[in-house]
N, C-alpha and C positions, 0 to 999 in steps of 0.2 A: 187162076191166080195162085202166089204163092205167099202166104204169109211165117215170119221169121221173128221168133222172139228170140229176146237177149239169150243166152248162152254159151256155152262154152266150146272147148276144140269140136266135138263132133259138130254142132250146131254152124260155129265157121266152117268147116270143111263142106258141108252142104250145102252151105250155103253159095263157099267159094265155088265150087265144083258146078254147080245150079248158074251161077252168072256168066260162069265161062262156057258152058255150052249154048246160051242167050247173044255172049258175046262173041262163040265165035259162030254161030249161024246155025249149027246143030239142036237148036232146038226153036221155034217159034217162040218171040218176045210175048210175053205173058203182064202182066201185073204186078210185080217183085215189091213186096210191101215189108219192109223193118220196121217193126214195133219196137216206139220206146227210141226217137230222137237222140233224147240226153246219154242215153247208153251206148248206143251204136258211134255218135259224133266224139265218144272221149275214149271208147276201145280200139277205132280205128279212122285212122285218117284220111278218107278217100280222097279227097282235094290233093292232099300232101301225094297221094299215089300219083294221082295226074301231072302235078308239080314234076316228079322226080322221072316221069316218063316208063313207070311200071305199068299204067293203065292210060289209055287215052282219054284228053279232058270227057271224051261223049260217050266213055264208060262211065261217067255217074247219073247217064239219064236211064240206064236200067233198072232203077231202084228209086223206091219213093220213100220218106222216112214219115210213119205216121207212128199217132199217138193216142189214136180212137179206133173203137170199130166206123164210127160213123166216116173217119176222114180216110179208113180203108175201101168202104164199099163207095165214096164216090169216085175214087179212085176208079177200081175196079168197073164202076158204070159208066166212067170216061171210057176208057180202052175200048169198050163193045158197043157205045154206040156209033150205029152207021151216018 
């Protein structure tokens, strides 16, 4: 899993860089968990990406936006169970 707190350039760029190899098949989809909702949804607009046709609408199911450790690890225990 990959957990992503709020942050700045380097923090985006890993992040960017991390979903783009998710998205483009170079890496196995993992768990991609943004901590902190209200922060992420007012720094960047991922909808709006899809909208404008920079990201396809089902590049925003690579990432989940949490707000707990608890509502990260059911995450996480979704993805791996069989």
């Amino acid at each position: 899993a990959i957990a992503v707190f709020p942050g700045g350039f380097g923090t985006m760029d890993e992040m960017f860089e991390t979903l783009t190899l998710i998205q483009t098949q170079r890496m196995a989809p993992v768990p991609f968990l943004l901590f902190g909702k209200k922060f992420w949804t007012s720094v960047i607009n991922f909808k709006e990406l899809a909208n404008q046709g920079t990201i396809s609408p089902d590049d925003t199911d690579l990432f989940h936006f949490v707000d707990t450790a608890s509502e990260g690890w059911d995450i996480i225990r979704q993805h791996y169970t069989i």
